[in-house]
C-alpha positions in Angstrom: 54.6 34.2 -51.1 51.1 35.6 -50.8 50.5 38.9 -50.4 47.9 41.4 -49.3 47.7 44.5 -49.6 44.5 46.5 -48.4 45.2 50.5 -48.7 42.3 52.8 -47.7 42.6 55.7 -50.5 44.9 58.5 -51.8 47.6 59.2 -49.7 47.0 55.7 -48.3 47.1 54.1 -51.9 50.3 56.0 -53.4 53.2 54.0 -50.8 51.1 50.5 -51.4 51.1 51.4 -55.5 54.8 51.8 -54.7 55.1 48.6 -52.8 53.4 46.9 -55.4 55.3 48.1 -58.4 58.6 46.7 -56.4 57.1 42.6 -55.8 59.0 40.1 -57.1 56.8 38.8 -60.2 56.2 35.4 -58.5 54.5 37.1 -55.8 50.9 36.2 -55.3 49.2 40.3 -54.8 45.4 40.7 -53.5 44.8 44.5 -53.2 41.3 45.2 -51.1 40.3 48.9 -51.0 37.1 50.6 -51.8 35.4 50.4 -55.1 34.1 53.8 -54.8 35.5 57.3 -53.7 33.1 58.6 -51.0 30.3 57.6 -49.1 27.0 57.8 -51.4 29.1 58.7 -54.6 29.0 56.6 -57.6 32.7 57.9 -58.4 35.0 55.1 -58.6 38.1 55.0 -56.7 41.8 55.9 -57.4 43.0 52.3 -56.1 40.0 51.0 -58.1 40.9 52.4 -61.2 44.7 51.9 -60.9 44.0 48.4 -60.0 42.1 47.8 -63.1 44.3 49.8 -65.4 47.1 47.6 -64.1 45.8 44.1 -63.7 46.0 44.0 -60.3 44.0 41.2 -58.5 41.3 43.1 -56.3 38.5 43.0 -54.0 36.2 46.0 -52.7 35.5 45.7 -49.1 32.2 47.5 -47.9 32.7 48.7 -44.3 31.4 51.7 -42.0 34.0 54.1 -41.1 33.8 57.3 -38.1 33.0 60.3 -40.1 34.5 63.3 -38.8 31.0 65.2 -39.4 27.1 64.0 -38.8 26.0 63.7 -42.6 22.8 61.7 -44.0 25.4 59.0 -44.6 26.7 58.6 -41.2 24.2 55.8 -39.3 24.2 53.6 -43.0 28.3 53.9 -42.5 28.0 52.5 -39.1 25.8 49.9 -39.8 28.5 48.7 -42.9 30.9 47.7 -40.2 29.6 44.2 -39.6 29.6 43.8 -42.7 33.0 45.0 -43.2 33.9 42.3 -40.7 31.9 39.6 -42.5 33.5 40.3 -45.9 37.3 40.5 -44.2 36.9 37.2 -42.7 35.8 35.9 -46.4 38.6 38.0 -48.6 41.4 35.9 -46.4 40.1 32.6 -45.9 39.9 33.2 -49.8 42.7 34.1 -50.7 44.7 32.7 -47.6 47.5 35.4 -47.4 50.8 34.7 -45.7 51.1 37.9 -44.8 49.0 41.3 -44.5 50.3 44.5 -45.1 48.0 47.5 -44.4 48.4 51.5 -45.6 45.8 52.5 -43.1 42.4 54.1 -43.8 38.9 52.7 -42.8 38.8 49.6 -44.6 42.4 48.8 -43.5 40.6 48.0 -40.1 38.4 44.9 -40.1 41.5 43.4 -42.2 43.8 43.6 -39.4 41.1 42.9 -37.0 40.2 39.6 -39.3 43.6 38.7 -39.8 44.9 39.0 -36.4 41.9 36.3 -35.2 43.0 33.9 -38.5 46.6 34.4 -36.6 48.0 36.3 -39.8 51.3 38.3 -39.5 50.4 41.9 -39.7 52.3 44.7 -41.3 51.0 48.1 -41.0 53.0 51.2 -42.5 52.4 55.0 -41.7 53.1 57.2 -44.1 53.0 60.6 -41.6 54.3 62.5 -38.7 51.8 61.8 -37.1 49.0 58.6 -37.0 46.0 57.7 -38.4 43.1 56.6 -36.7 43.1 53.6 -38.5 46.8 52.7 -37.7 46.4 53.7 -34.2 43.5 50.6 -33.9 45.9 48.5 -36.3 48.9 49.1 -34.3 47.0 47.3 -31.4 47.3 43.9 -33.4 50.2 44.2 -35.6 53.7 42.5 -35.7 55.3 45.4 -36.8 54.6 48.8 -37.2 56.3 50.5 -40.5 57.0 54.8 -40.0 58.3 57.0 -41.9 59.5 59.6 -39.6 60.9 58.9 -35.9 58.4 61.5 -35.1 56.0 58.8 -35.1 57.0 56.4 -33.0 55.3 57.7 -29.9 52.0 57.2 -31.5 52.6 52.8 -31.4 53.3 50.0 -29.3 56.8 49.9 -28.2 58.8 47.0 -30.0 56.7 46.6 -32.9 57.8 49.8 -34.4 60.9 49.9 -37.2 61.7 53.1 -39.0 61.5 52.5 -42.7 61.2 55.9 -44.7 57.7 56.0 -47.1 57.9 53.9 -50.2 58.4 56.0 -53.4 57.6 55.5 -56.9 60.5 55.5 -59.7 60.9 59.0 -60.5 60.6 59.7 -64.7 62.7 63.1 -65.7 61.0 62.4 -69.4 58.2 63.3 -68.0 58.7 66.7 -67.6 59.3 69.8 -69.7 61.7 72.7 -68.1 61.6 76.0 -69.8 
């Protein structure tokens, strides 16, 4: 089986790190995320790092995303989406996935929009009450749509939508001291 994965950041990252640690070992994995934190920050990113630390096949994807504010950065993101697109469309004809499974975030998007024009199953998971903007798109051109909570099944397509808790990682009691 060939995976990918393609989580858009922190809260985003944590349930596909989860995923991840759970594949059978004969799994092929592809993780796509952003190389860096923010937009115009040389910071690298939490997926980016973990991915390296971990050995962890993956590829950066440059794309725009809506910004909830007007900041110097805003028309340069906007002009990354075709890009974005461009560089999805090369990431799975690469790596020819049997399956994509997005976390959400902005670089979940052109993914799923890629994936669903190479007719690749889609998986898309939300981790919240409520819905991304990201999944709400997704959701559009998904085969299933992965919650949490029941709370957020008015927020997706009817029939697509199966209620499967958030992914957790194993929980260590060594690591921690009581006093």
């Amino acid at each position: 089986m060939k995976l990918l994965i393609v989580a858009g950041g922190g809260g985003h990252f944590a349930p596909a790190l989860s995923v991840i640690e759970k594949l059978p070992k004969d799994w092929d994995l592809l993780l796509v995320g952003r190389k860096y934190s923010l937009e115009g920050d040389a910071a690298l990113s939490l997926e980016y790092q973990t991915a390296e630390r971990m050995h962890i096949p993956f590829r950066m994807l440059t794309t725009g995303r809506i910004q909830r504010k007007l900041t110097r950065h805003s028309l340069l993101s906007l002009l990354k989406t075709p890009i974005g697109m461009v560089q999805a469309l090369s990431i799975l004809r690469d790596f020819k996935p049997d399956v994509v499974l997005s976390f959400g975030g902005y670089v979940a998007v052109p993914l799923v929009l890629a994936a669903h024009f190479l007719r690749i199953p889609i998986i898309i998971h939300e981790q919240t009450f409520g819905a991304g903007l990201a999944n709400k798109i997704s959701s559009r051109f998904a085969d299933k749509v992965c919650i949490s909570w029941e709370e957020s099944r008015k927020y997706f397509p009817n029939g697509k939508v199966v209620v499967t808790g958030n992914p957790v990682r194993k929980f260590q009691i060594s690591n921690f001291k009581f006093q």
